[in-house]
C-alpha positions, 0 to 999 in steps of 0.5 A, a space after each residue: 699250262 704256265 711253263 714255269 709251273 711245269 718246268 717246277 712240277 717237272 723238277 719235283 715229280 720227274 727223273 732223269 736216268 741213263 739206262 745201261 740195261 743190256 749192254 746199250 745204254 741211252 738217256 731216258 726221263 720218266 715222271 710218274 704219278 697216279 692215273 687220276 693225275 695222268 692229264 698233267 702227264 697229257 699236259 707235259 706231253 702236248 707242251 713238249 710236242 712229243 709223240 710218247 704215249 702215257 702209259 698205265 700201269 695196274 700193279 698187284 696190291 697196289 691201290 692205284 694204278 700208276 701213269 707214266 711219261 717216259 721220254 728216251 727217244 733222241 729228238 723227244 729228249 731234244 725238245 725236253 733240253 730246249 724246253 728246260 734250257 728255257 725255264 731252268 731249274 732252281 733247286 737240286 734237281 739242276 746238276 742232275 739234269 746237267 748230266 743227262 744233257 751230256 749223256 743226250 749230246 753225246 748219245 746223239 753224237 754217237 749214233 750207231 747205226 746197225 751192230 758193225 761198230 762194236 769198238 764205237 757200242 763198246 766206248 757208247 756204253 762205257 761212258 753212258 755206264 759213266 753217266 749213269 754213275 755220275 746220276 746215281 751219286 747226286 741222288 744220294 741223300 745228302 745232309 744239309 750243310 749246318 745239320 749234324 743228321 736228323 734229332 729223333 722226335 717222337 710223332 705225338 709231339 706234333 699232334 
């Protein structure tokens, strides 16, 4: 797989997330599509050399089941950085990623080990509870500069 085609591919289809479910918090990404595509998720796998299974959904009332790569053990989120920093994204994607890579450096720098520190998981998670809300405001949509939102046109005016 040509690695500027999976660095876009990743940049359209993936995300990058700070988990802060219960109390821990860790960088995670995830890239999800349907199972009749999972090869490209095999493909991004064994470029990355991870060792992360693709996992299957199969939801009630959806159609099609679902496959997902997500990534959030430290050296898999490593080899993604290395991956990335190589073939750097072009488009908005690229400060959200900018983040994450902070929350991956610092969640590496702060390894806790066992529960004995709760001042340090306290502090970890506070400022992966700042990671994530620095993501969750650049995926917010935002008007393009020139625009003034979005004129309503009724479909039938492109048939």
């Amino acid at each position: 797989m040509n690695k500027g085609y999976l660095a876009g591919f990743i940049e359209g289809e993936g995300c990058f997330m700070v988990n802060v479910s219960g109390g821990i918090g860790g960088p995670q990404f995830v890239i999800g599509l349907r199972d009749d595509d999972r090869v490209i998720l095999e493909e991004i796998k064994s470029v990355l050399q991870t060792n992360v299974n693709v996992l299957v959904y199969h939801e009630r009332g959806v159609q099609h089941p679902a496959a997902f790569l997500s990534i959030g053990g430290l050296d898999d989120c490593m080899r993604l950085i290395e991956f990335l920093d190589d073939n750097p994204f072009k488009g908005k994607k690229r400060p959200q990623y900018e983040i994450w890579k902070k929350a991956v450096y610092y969640h590496r720098r702060n390894k806790i080990v066992g529960r004995h520190n709760k001042d340090l998981a306290k502090r970890k998670y506070a400022q992966m509870l700042v990671y994530h809300n620095q993501l969750r405001q650049l995926k917010r949509y935002k008007v393009p500069d020139g625009h003034n939102g979005f004129r309503q046109t009724r479909l039938s005016a492109f048939l």
